[in-house]
ZAPAKOL-578094 format. One line per 4 residues: their letters; for each residue z, y, x of N, C-alpha, C. Coordinates in steps of 0.02 Angstrom, whole numbers, padded with zeros to 5 digits. Layout:
! ZAPAKOL-578094
a) Z:Y:X:Z:Y:X:Z:Y:X ~ ...
***
This chain:
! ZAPAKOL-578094
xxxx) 00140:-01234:01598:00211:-01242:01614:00248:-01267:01552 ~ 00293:-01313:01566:00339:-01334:01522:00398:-01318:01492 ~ 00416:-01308:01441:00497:-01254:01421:00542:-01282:01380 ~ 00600:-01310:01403:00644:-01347:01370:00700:-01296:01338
xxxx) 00680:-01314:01255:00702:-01276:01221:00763:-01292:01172 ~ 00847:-01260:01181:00872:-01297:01161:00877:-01303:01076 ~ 00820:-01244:01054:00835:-01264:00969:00748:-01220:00960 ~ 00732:-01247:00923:00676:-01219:00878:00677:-01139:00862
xxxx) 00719:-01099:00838:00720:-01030:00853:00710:-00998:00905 ~ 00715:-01018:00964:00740:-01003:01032:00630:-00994:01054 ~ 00632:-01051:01042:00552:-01074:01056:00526:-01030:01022 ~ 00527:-00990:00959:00479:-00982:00930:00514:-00903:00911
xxxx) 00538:-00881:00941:00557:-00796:00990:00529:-00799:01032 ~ 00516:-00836:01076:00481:-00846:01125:00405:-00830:01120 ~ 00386:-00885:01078:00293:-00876:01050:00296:-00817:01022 ~ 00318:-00810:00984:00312:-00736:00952:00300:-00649:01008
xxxx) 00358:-00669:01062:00383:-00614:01117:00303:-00617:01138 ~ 00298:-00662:01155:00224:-00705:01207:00166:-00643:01179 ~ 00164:-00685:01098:00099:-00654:01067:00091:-00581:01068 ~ 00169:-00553:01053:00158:-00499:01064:00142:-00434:01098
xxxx) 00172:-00471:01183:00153:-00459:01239:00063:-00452:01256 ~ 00045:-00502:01247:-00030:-00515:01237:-00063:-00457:01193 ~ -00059:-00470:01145:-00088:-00417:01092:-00082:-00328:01134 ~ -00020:-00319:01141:-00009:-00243:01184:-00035:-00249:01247
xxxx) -00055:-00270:01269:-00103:-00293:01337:-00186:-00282:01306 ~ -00191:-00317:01250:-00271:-00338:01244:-00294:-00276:01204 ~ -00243:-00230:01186:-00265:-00159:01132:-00264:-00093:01186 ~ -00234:-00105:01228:-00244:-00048:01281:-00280:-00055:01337
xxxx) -00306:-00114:01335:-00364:-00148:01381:-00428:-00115:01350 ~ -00423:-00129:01253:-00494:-00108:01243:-00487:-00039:01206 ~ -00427:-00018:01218:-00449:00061:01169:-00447:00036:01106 ~ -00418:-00016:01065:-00396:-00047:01001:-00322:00008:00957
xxxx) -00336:00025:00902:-00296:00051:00872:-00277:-00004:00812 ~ -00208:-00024:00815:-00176:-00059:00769:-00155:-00030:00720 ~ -00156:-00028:00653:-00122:-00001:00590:-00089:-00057:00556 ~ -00032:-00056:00530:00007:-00098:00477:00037:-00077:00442
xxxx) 00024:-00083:00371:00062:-00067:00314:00114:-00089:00306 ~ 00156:-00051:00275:00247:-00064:00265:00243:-00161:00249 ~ 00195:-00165:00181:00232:-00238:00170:00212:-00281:00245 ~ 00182:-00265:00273:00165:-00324:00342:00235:-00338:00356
xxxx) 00224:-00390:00406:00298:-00432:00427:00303:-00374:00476 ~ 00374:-00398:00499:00414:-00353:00557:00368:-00374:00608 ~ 00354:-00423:00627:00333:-00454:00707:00280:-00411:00726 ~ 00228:-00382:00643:00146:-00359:00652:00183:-00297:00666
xxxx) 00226:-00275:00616:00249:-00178:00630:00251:-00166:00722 ~ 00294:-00218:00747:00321:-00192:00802:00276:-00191:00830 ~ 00216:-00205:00837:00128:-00189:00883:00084:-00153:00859 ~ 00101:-00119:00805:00063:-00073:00783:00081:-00006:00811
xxxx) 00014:00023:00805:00016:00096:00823:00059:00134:00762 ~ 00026:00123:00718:00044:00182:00653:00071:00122:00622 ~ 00107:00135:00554:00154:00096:00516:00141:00143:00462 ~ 00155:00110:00378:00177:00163:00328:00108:00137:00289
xxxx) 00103:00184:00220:00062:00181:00174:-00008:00188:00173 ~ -00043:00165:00140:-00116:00133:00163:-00141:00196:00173 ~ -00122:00245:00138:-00177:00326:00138:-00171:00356:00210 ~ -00104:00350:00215:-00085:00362:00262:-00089:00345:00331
xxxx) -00100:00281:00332:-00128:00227:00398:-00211:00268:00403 ~ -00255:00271:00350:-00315:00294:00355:-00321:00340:00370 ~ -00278:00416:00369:-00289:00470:00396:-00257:00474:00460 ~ -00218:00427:00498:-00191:00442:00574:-00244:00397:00587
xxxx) -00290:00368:00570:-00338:00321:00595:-00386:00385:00603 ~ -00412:00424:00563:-00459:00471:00574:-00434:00526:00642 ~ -00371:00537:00653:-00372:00572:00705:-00345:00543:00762 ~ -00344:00462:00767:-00340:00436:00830:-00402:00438:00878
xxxx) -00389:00451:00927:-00451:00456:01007:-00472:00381:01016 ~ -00456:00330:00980:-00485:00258:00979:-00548:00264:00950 ~ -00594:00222:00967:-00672:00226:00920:-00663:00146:00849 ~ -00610:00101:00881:-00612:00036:00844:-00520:00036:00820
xxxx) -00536:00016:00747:-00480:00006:00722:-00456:-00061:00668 ~ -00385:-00087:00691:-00394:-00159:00649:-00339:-00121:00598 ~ -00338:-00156:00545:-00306:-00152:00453:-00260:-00210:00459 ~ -00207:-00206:00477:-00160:-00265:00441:-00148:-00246:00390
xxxx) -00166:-00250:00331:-00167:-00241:00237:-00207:-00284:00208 ~ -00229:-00252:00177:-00278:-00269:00124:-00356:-00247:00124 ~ -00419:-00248:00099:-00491:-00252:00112:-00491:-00177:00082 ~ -00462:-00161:-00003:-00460:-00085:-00008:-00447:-00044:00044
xxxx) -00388:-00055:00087:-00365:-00021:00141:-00417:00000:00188 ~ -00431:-00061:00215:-00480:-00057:00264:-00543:-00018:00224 ~ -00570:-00019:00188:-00627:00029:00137:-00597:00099:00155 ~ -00545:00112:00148:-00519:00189:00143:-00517:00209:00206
xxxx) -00497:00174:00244:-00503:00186:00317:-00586:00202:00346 ~ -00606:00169:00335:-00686:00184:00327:-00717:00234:00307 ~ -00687:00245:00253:-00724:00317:00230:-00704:00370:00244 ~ -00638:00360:00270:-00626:00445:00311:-00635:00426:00396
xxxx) -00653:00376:00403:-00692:00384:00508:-00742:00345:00481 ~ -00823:00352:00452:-00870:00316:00448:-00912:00313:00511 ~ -00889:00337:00570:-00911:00308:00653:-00875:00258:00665 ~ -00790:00257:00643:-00752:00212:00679:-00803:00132:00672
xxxx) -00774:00099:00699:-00794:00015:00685:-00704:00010:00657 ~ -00718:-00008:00603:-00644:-00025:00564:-00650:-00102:00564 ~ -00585:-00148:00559:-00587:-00208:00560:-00529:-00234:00504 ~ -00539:-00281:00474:-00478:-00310:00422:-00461:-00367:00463
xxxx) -00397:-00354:00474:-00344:-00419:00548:-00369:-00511:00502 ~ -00380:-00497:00420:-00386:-00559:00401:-00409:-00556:00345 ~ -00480:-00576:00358:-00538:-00577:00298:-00514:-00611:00232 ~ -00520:-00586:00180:-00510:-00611:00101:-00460:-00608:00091
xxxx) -00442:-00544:00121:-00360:-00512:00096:-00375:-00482:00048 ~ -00373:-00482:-00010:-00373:-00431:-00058:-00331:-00411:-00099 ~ -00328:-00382:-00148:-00279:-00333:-00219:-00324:-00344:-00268 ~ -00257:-00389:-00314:-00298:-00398:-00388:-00290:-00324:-00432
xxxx) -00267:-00292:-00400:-00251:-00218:-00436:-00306:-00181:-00426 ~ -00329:-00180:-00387:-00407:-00155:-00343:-00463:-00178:-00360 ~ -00462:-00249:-00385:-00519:-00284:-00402:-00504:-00300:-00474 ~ -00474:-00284:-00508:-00476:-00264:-00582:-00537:-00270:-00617
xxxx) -00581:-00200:-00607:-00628:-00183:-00628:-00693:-00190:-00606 ~ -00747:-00167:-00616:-00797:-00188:-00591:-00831:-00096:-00605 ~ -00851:-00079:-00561:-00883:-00014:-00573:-00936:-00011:-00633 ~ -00980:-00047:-00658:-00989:-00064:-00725:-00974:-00038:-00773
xxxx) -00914:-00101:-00771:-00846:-00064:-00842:-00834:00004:-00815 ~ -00811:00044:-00774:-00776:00106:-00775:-00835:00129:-00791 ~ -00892:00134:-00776:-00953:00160:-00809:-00949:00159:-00883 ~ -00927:00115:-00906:-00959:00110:-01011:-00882:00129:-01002
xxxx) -00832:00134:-00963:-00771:00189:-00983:-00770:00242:-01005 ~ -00828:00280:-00939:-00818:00349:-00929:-00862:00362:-00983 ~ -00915:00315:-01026:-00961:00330:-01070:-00942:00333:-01119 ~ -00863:00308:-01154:-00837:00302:-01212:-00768:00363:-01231
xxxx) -00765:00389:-01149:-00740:00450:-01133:-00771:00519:-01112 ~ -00808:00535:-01130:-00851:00602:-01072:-00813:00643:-01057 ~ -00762:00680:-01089:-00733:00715:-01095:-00679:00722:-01051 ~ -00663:00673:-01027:-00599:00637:-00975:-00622:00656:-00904
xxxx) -00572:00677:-00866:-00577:00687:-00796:-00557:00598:-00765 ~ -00608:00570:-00726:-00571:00525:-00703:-00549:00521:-00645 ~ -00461:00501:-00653:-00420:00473:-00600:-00417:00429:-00557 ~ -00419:00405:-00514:-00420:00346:-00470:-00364:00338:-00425
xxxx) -00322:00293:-00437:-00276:00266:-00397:-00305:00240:-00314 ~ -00292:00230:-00266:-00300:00245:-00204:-00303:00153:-00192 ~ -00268:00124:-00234:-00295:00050:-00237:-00342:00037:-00281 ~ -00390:00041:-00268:-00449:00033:-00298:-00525:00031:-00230
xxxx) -00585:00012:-00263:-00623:-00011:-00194:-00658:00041:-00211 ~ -00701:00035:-00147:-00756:00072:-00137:-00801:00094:-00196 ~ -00813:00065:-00249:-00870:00058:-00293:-00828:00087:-00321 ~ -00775:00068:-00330:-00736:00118:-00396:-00716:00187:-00378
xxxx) -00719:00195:-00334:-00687:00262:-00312:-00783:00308:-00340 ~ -00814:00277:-00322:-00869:00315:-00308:-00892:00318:-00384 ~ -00868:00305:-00449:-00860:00347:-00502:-00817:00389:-00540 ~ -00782:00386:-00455:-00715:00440:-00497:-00708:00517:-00469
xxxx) -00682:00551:-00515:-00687:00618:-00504:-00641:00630:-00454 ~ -00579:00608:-00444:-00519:00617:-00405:-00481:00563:-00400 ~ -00443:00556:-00305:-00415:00500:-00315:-00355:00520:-00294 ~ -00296:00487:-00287:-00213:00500:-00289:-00188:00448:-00269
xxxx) -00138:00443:-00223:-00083:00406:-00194:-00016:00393:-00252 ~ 00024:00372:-00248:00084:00364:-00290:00125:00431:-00276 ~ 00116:00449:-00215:00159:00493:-00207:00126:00543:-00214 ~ 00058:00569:-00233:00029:00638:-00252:00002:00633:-00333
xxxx) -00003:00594:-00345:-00008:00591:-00415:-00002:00627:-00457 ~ 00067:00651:-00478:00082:00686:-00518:00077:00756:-00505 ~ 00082:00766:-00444:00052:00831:-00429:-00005:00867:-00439 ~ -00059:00797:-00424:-00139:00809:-00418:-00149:00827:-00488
xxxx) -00126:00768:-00552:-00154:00767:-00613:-00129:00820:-00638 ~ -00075:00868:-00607:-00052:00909:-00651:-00093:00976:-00629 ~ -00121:00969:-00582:-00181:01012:-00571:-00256:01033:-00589 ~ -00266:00969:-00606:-00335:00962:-00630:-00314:01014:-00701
xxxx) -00366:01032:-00711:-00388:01093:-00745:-00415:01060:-00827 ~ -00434:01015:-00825:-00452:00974:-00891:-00361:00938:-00910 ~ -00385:00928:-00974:-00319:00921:-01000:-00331:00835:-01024 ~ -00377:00809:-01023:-00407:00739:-01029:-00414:00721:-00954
xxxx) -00371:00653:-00949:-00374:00625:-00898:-00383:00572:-00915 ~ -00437:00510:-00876:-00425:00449:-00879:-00403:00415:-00825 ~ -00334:00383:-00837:-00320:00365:-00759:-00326:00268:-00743 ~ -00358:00269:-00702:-00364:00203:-00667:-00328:00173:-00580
xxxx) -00319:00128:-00586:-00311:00061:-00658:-00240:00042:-00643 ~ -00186:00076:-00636:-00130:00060:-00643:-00100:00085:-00718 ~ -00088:00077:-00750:-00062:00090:-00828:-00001:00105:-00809 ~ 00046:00082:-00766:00120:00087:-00741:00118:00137:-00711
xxxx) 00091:00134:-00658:00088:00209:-00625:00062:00272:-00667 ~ 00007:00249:-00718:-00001:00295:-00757:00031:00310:-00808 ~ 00070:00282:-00835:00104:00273:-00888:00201:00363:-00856 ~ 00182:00298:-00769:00243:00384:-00754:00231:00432:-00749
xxxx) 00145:00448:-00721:00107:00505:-00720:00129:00547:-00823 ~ 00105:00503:-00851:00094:00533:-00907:00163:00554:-00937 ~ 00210:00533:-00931:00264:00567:-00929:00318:00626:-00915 ~ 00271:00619:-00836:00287:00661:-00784:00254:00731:-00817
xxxx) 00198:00734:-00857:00150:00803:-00864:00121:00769:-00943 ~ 00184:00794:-00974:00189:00762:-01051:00123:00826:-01092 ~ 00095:00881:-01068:00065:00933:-01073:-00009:00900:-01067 ~ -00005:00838:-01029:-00101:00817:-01044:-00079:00775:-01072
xxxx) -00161:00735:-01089:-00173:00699:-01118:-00221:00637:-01098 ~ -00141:00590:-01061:-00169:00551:-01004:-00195:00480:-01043 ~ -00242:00458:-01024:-00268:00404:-01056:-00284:00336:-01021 ~ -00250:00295:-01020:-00212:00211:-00980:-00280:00151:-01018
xxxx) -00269:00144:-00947:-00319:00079:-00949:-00261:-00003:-00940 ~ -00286:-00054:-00966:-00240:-00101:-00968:-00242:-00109:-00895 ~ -00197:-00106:-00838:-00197:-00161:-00767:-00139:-00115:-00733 ~ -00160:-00152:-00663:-00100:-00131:-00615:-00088:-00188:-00571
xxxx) -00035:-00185:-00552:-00001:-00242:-00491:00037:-00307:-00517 ~ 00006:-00343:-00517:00031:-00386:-00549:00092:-00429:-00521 ~ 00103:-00395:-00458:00175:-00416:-00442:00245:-00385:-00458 ~ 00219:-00326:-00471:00262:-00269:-00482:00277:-00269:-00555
xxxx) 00230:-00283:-00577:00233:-00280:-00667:00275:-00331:-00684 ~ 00279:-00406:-00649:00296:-00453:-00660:00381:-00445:-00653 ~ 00412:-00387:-00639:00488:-00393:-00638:00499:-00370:-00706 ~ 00567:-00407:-00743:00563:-00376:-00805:00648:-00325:-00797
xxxx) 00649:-00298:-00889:00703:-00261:-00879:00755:-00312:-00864 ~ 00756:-00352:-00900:00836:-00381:-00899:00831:-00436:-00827 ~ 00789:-00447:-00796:00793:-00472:-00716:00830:-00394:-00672 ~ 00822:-00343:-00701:00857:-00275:-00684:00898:-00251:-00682
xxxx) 00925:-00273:-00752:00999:-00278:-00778:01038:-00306:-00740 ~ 01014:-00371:-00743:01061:-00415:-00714:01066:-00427:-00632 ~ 01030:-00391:-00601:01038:-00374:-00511:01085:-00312:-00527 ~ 01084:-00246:-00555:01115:-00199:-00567:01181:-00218:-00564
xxxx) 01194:-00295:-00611:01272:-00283:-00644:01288:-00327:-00577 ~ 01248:-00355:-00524:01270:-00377:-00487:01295:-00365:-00401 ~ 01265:-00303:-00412:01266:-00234:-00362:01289:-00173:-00414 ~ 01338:-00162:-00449:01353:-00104:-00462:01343:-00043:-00437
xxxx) 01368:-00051:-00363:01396:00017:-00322:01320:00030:-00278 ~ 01245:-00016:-00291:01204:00001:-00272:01153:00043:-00322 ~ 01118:00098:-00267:01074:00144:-00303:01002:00082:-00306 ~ 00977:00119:-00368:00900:00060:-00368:00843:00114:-00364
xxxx) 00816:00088:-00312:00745:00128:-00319:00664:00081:-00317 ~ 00650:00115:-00371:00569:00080:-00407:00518:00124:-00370 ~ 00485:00068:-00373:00398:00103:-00356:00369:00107:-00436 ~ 00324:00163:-00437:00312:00174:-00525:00262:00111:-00551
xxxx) 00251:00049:-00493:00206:00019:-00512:00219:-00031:-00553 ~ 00293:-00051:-00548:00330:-00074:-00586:00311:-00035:-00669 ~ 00326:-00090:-00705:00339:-00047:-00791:00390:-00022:-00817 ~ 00371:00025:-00887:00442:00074:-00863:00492:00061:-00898
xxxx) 00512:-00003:-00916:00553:-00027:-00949:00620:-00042:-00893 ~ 00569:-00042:-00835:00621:-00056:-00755:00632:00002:-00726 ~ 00573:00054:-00738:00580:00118:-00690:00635:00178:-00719 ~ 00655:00142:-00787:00686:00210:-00817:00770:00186:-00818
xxxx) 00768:00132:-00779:00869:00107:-00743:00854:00138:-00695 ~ 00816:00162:-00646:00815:00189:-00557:00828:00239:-00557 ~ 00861:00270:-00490:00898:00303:-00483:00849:00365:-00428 ~ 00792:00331:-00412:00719:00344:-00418:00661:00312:-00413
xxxx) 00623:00337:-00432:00563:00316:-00415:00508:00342:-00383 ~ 00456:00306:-00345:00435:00348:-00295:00405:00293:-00273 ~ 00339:00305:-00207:00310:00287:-00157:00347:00221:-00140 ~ 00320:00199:-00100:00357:00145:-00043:00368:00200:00013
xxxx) 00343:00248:00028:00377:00293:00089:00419:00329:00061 ~ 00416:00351:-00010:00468:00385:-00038:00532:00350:-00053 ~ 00523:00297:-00053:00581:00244:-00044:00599:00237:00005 ~ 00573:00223:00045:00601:00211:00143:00634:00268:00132
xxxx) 00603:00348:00152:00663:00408:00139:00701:00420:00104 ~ 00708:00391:00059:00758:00423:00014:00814:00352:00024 ~ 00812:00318:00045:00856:00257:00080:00880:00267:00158 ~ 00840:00317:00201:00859:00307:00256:00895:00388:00265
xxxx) 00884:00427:00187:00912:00502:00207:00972:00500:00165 ~ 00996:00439:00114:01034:00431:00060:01115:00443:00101 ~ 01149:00458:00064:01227:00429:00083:01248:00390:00059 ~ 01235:00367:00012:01249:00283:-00029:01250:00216:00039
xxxx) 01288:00184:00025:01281:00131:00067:01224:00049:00060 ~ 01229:00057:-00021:01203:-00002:-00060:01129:00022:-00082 ~ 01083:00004:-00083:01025:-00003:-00103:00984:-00078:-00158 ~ 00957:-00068:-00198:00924:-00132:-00235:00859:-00098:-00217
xxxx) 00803:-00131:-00192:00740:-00090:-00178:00690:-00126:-00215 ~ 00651:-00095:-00276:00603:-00111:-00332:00561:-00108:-00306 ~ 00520:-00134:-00224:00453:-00152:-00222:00444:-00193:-00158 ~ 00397:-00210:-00147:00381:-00272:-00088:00441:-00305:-00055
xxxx) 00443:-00346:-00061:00526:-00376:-00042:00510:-00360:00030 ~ 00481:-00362:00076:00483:-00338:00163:00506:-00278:00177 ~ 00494:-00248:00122:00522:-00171:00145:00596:-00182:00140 ~ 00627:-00208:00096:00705:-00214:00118:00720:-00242:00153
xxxx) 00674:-00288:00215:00696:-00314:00262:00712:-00264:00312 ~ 00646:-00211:00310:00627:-00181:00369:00689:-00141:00372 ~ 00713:-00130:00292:00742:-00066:00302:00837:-00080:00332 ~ 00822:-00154:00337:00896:-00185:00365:00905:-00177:00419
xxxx) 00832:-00191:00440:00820:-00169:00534:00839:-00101:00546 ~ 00816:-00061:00513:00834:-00006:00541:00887:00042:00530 ~ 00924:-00002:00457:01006:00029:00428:01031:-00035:00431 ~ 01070:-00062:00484:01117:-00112:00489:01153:-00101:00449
xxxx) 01200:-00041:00447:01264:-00029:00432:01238:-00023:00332 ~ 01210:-00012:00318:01197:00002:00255:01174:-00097:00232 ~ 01170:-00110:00136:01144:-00155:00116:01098:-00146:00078 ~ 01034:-00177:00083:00970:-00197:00051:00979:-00242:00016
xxxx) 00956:-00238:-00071:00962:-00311:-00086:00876:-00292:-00142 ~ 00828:-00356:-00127:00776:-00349:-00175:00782:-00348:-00233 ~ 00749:-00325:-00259:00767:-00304:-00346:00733:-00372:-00369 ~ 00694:-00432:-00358:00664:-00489:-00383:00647:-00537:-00326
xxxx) 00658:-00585:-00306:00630:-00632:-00287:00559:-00628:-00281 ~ 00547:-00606:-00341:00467:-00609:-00342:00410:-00576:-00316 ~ 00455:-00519:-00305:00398:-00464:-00267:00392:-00487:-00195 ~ 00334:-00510:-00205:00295:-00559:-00139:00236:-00533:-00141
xxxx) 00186:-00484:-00112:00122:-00489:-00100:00088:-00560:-00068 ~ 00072:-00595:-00090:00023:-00647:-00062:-00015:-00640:-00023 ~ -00076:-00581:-00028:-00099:-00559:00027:-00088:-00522:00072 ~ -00024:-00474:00063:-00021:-00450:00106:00015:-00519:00177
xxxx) 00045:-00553:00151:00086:-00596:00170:00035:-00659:00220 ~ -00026:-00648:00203:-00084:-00691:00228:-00089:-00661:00300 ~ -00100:-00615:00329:-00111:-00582:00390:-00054:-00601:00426 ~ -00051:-00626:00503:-00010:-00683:00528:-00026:-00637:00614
xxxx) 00036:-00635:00647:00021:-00617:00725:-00030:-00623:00738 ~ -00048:-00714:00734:-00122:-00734:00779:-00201:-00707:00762 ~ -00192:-00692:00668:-00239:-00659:00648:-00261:-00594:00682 ~ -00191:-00554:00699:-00229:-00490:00733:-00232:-00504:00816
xxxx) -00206:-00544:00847:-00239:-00564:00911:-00314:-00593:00914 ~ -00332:-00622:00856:-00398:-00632:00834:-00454:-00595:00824 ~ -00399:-00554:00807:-00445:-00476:00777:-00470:-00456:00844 ~ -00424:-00446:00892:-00412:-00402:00943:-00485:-00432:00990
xxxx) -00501:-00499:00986:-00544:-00544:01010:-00620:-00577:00993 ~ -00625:-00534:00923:-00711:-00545:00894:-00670:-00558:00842 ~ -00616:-00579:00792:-00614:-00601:00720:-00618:-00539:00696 ~ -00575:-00573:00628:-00571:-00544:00575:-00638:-00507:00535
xxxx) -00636:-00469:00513:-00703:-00440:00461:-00689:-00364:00469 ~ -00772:-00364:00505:-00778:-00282:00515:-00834:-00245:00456 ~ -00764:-00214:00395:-00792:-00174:00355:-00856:-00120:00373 ~ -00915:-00116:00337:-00972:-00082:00308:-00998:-00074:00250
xxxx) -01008:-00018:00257:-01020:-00013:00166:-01081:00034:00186 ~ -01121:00033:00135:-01191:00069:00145:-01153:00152:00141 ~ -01213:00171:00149:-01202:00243:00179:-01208:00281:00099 ~ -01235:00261:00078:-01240:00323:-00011:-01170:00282:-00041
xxxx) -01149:00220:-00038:-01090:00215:-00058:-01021:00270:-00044 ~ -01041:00268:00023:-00983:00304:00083:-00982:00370:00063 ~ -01053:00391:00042:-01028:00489:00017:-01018:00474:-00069 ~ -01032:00433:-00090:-01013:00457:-00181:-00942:00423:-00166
xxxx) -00902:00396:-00146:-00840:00350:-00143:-00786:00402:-00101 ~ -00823:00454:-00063:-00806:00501:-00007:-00776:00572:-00065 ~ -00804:00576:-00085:-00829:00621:-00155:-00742:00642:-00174 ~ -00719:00576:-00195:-00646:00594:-00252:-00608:00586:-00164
xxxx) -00606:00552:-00125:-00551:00560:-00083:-00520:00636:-00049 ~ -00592:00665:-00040:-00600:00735:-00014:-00575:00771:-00070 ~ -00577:00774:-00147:-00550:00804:-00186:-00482:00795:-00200 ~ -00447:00742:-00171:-00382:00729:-00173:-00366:00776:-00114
xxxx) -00384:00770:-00056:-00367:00812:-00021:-00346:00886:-00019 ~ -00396:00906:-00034:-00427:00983:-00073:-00348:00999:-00106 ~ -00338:00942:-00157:-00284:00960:-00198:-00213:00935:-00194 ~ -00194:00894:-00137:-00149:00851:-00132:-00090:00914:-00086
***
């Protein structure tokens, strides 16, 4: 059928409505569980089952009654998801999505790390892969972090591989003796102070809130810092009207959608995930249909990599 359209927007609400229709048809047809992380676009959120932070997508994945699950994120994501349902069939919506924050290292190096450290409890940030997790003693979200490390019982920590995030940890629990590896997000890192300054002086009457992945030359103008979910709440529970939001520029979209009456403004231009930004409607209708890439990881990977997640737990 043919559709005379009188403007290009019009048409392509349309394809979009279409795809999306389709997709919620083709996931309750097969018993398909959708997950999407905050930075995904709006179009992927609104067909997802679960929404929110990658740890978090992975543990409502473990107690969904679905046997198959797709990852609109990233390949770490989908890994984590994996290792807490290693029956599920997990799927990534769009193969060679990855995190240069995650792929940093090479389990290797954290090996002649932990060899030039013995003494060190090691930390693991929750972006990080499979291989790396599976030489770490404990792993942590942004938002348990400082909690976890201030628990551990050794007073030597080595934390990987965000230096930013570790850098707030070590602040946060000035009592250890936290020890930073060079890396992190290199999108996040990439905002500077005075790109901070100068959104600040241009939103006065707005509160700024940073993700700690940012450096803390930016995190120590915010008014907090915190999670990307700890940001969504503390924006959607705020009485302030004005917001500058210091991480994934989509999340201040999302968060327009759902506070009209309030203003979002991104703290950089720049904070663009690339990959997260790669995963596209049609990719997860793809998914839904034989694509995308269905994560496996050998099975002795899955319990030493299993190892620190369960100990985050334990202690989170």
């Amino acid at each position: 059928m043919w559709y005379n359209y009188s403007n290009n927007s019009e048409r392509d609400n349309f394809m979009i409505k279409d795809i999306q229709q389709e997709i919620l048809r083709i996931k309750k047809e097969k018993n398909i569980t959708i997950l999407a992380h905050s930075y995904q676009a709006e179009e992927i959120q609104e067909i997802a089952d679960y929404t929110g932070d990658s740890f978090r997508l992975s543990e409502l994945a473990k107690t969904d009654p679905n046997d198959t699950v797709i990852m609109c994120g990233v390949h770490f994501m989908a890994e984590t998801c994996k290792l807490l349902s290693p029956n599920k069939k997990v799927i990534l919506a769009k193969e060679g999505c990855g995190c240069p924050m995650a792929e940093q290292f090479t389990a290797e190096e954290l090996v002649a790390f932990k060899k030039e450290n013995p003494d060190h409890t090691v930390v693991a940030y929750i972006n990080t892969t499979a291989e790396l997790k599976a030489e770490c003693d404990v792993c942590v979200t942004s938002a348990s972090a400082v909690e976890i490390c201030k628990k551990i019982e050794n007073d030597n920590i080595l934390f990987i591989p965000d230096c930013n995030l570790g850098s707030f940890v070590a602040k946060s629990i000035p009592e250890k003796n936290v020890k930073l590896i060079k890396g992190g997000c290199p999108v996040h890192a990439a905002v500077t102070e005075e790109e901070t300054l100068a959104v600040k002086a241009q939103h006065p009457d707005a509160l700024l809130l940073v993700h700690p992945e940012c450096i803390p030359d930016v995190a120590k103008h915010a008014d907090y810092v915190g999670s990307t979910s700890g940001i969504i709440n503390y924006a959607l529970k705020s009485d302030a009207n004005e917001f500058i939001i210091g991480t994934e520029i989509s999340i201040a979209e999302h968060l327009q959608f759902v506070c009209p009456e309030k203003e979002f403004y991104p703290l950089s231009k720049h904070l663009i995930c690339a990959d997260m930004k790669r995963t596209t409607l049609m990719d997860v209708y793809k998914a839904l249909n034989g694509g995308g890439l269905e994560i496996e990881l050998p099975e002795e990977l899955m319990e030493k990599a299993s190892v620190c997640i369960n100990r985050m737990l334990e202690m989170g």
